[in-house]
N, C-alpha and C positions, 0 to 999 in steps of 0.2 A: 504493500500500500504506500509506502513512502521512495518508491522507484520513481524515479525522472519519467514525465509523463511521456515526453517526444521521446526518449530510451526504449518505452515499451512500444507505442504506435509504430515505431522503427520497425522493432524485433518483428512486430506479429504481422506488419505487412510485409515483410520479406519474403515470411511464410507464404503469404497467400503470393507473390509477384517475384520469387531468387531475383528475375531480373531488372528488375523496379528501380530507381532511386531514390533515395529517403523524402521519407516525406517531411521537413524539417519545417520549411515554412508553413503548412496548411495546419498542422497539429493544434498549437494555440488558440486557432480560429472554430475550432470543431462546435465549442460552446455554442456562438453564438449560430453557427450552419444550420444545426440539424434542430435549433429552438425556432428558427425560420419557420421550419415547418407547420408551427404549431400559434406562432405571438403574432400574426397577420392579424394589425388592430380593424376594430369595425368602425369602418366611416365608407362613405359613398354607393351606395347602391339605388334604391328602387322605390320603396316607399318611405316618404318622409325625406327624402336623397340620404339616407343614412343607414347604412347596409354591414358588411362582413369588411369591404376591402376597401384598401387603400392603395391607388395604384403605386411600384416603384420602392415599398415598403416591407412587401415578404422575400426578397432576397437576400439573401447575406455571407460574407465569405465561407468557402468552401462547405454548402450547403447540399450537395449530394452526399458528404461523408457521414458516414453512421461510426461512431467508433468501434474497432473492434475488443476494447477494454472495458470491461466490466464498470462504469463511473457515473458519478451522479452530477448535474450539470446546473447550476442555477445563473439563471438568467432573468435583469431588469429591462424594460425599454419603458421608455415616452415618447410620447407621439402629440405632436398639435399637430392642429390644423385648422383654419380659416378661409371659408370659400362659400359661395354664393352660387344661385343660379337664377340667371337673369331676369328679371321685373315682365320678358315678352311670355315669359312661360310659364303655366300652370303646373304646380308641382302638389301631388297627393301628398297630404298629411292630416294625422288624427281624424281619419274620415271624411275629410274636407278636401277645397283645393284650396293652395294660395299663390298669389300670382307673384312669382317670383319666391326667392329663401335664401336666407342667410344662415352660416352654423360653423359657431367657433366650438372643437373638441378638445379636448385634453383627455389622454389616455395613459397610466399608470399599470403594467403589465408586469405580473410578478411568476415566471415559468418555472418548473420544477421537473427536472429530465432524470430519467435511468437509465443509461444503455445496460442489455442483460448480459449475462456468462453464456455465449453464446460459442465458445471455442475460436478461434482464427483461421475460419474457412471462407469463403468468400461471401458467406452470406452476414450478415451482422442485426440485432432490433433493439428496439427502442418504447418509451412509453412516456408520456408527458402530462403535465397538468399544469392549466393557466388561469391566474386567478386577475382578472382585469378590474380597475377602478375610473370609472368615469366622471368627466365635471362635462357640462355643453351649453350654452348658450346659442339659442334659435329666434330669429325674427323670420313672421312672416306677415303677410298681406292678405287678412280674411274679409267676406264678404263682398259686396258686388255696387258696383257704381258709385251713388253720394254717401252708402254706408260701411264702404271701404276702408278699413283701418290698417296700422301697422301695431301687429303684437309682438313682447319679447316674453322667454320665459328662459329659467335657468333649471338644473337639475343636475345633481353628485350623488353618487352610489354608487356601489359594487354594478357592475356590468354583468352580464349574460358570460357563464363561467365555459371556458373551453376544454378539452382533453382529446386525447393520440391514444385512444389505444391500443396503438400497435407502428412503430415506423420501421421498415426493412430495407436495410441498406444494401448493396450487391457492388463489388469491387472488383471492377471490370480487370484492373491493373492498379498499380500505386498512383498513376494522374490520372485514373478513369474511374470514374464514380456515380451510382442513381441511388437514388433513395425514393422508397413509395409510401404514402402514409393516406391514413382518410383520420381527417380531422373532425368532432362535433361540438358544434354551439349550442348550450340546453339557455332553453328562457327561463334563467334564474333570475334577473335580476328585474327592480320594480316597475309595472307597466300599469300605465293610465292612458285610454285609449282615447281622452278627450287632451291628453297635452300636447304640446308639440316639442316639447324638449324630453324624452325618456332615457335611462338607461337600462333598456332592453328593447331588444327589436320584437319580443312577442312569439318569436317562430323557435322551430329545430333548424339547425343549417347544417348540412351533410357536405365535407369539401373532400371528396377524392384528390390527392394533388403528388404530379412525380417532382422530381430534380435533380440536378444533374451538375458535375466538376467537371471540369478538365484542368490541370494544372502543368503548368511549363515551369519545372523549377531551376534550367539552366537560365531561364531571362527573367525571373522572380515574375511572369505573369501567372493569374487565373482568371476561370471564365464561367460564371455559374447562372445555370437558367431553372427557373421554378415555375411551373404549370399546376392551374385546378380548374374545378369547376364545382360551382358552390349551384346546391340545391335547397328552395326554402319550403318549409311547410308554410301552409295558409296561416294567417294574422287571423285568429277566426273573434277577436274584438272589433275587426275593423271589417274582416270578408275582404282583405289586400291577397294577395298571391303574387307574391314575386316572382319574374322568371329564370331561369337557369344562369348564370353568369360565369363566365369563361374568364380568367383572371392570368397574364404571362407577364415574368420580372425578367429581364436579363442584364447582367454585369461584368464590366471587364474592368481586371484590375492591376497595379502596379504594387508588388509590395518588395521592400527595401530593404539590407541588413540590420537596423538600429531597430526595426520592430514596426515601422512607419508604412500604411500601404496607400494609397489614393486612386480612385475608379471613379468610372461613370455608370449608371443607371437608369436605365429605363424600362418602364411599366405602361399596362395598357389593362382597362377592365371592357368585358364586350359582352354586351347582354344579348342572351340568344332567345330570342322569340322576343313576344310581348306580356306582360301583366294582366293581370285578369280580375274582375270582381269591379262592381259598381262604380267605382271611384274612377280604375283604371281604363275602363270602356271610355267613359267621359273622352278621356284624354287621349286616345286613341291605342292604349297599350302602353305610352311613357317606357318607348324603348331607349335605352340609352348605351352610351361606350365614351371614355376618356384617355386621355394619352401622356402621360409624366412624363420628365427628365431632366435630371442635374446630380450633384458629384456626392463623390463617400469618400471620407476620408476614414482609417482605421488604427490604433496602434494594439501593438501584440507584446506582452511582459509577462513572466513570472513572478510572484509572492515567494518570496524564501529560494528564488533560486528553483521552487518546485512543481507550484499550482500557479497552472497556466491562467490567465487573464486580460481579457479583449473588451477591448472600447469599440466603438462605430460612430459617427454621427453624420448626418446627410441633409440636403435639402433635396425636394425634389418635385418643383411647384409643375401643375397642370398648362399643357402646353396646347390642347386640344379638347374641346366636351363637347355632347350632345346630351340634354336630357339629365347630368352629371353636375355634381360643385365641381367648378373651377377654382382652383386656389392657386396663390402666389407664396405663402407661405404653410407648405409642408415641411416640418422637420421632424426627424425622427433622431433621438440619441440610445444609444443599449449598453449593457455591461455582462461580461459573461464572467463564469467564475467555474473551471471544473478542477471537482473534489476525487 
C-alpha cells in the first residue's frame, strides 16, 4: 500500500503490453480521467434549458484509463456557469413558457471512486458515487402581452445524486485505452414543479457513455475523447419528456516535465428527436444542440513524494446554440487525490 503509485501502474502494464512504454506521464492524471466519467455536472438541456450536460466539461486527462490497481480515488470539481437564451425564444419551464431565460449555476461535486482487485489483464473496473451540491439563480419572462413580467428566483441544495455502477476499462496497449461505463441520475434532490429555479430535474437519467486515450509519450502529447447518450424518464409533475441527447468532448493536450500540461477542448451537446408533452408541442419539440471551446490548463504532483494529485481548470464558453444557454462564462476547476 505504501508502493510508488507510477512504480506499480509501471509494473502491471508491462504485464499487460512487454512492449509498451511506461506510462509515467498519464498515471497522476488517472484520478481525475476515469471520475470524468461519472462528475458531468447538470446544466443545459431541454426543459427548463437545465439538463445533465454541460458541453466541453466531461473530458478530462487521460480518461479512457481505468487503473489496473486496486485504489480508491477522491475527487472535487466546481463548475459555474452563466448563460441565457435569447428574449426571441420561448423556453419550457415549471409548466409554463417564458420568452426568453437566464441561469447563473454553481455546482459543488464531491466523487468517490474504487477501482476493484481485478488482477493485471487487460480488462480492469470501476465503481463510483457522486454526491452534487447546487446554488442557481433563474430569470424568466412569464405571461403574455401588457401582463408580461420578468421573475427571478434562487434555490441551494443537494442536487439529484449520481453513481457508476460499474466502469470497465480495456487496454488496448500502454497508449491505447476505452473505458465503458452507464452512468445514473436518481431525483433525489428537492423539486417544486411550480419554480423555476430547482435543484433537481425530477426524472431518472440513464447515460451509457464510452472513452477513449491515446497517449504519445515520446512528445508528452494526449488525446482523449468521451461519448454518451443521456436518456430521461418523463417529468410526470410537469408531463415534460425530454428527448435523447447525444453528448461528445474531445481534447488535445501538451503536458511538460515540471508536472504543467495545457490543451484545448471542445464539446458539443445534440439533441436527437424532439420533446414531447403539452408544453413541448407548443413549441414545436424545442429541439436543441450547442457547441463549446477554449483551453485547460492542468498540473500533476505528489503528496509525500507518494499520493499522486491533479489540479484542472478550464474555460470553455458556448461558441454556437440553438434552442440551448449560451454562455461566455463557463469555468470548471477539479482536484483529484488517489489513495
Amino acid at each position: 500500500m505504501h508502493e510508488d503509485f507510477l512504480v506499480i501502474l509501471q509494473r502491471l502494464l508491462r504485464r499487460i503490453s512487454p512492449q509498451a512504454a511506461p506510462l509515467r506521464r498519464a498515471a497522476p492524471a488517472l484520478g481525475a480521467a476515469v471520475l470524468a466519467l461519472t462528475a458531468a455536472a447538470p446544466a443545459d438541456a431541454t426543459e427548463g434549458g437545465l439538463g445533465r450536460p454541460i458541453s466541453g466539461t466531461a473530458v478530462q486527462p487521460s480518461i479512457g484509463i481505468v487503473s489496473p490497481e486496486p485504489i480508491w480515488i477522491a475527487n472535487f470539481s466546481q463548475i459555474y456557469f452563466d448563460g441565457d437564451i435569447g428574449g426571441s425564444r420561448q423556453v419550457p419551464i415549471a409548466g409554463k413558457t417564458s420568452l426568453g431565460l437566464e441561469g447563473q449555476i454553481a455546482f459543488t461535486l464531491a466523487t468517490l471512486m474504487k477501482t476493484w482487485d481485478t488482477g493485471t489483464g487487460a480488462w480492469n473496473f470501476a465503481s463510483s458515487f457522486t454526491l452534487p451540491y447546487m446554488w442557481t439563480k433563474v430569470t424568466a419572462s412569464l405571461g403574455a402581452g401588457a401582463h408580461n413580467a420578468s421573475t427571478s428566483q434562487n434555490a441551494s441544495n443537494l442536487f439529484d445524486i449520481s453513481f457508476t455502477p460499474i466502469i470497465a476499462g480495456y487496454h488496448f496497449s500502454q497508449t491505447d485505452h476505452i473505458a465503458l461505463s452507464l452512468n445514473i441520475w436518481a431525483p433525489t434532490g428537492h423539486y417544486d414543479p411550480n419554480a423555476l429555479a430547482n435543484p433537481s430535474l425530477n426524472n431518472w437519467t440513464f447515460i451509457p457513455q464510452v472513452a477513449y486515450t491515446k497517449l504519445v509519450p515520446s512528445y508528452g502529447l494526449e488525446f482523449d475523447v468521451v461519448a454518451g447518450l443521456q436518456f430521461y424518464t418523463r417529468n410526470n409533475a410537469t408531463g415534460y419528456q425530454n428527448a435523447p441527447l447525444f453528448t461528445l468532448d474531445v481534447m488535445g493536450m501538451k503536458k511538460f516535465a515540471n508536472g504543467v500540461g495545457v490543451g484545448l477542448v471542445v464539446g458539443t451537446t445534440q439533441q436527437l428527436g424532439s420533446d414531447s408533452g403539452a408544453t413541448a408541442d407548443r413549441l414545436g419539440g424545442f429541439r436543441g444542440s450547442d457547441v463549446a471551446l477554449g483551453p485547460i490548463v492542468t498540473y500533476d504532483t505528489k503528496i509525500g513524494g507518494k499520493l499522486p494529485l491533479s489540479f484542472s481548470a478550464r474555460w470553455v464558453p458556448t461558441i454556437a446554440s440553438t434552442n440551448r444557454f449560451k454562455s461566455t462564462q463557463t469555468f470548471m476547476a477539479t482536484g483529484t487525490l488517489i489513495f
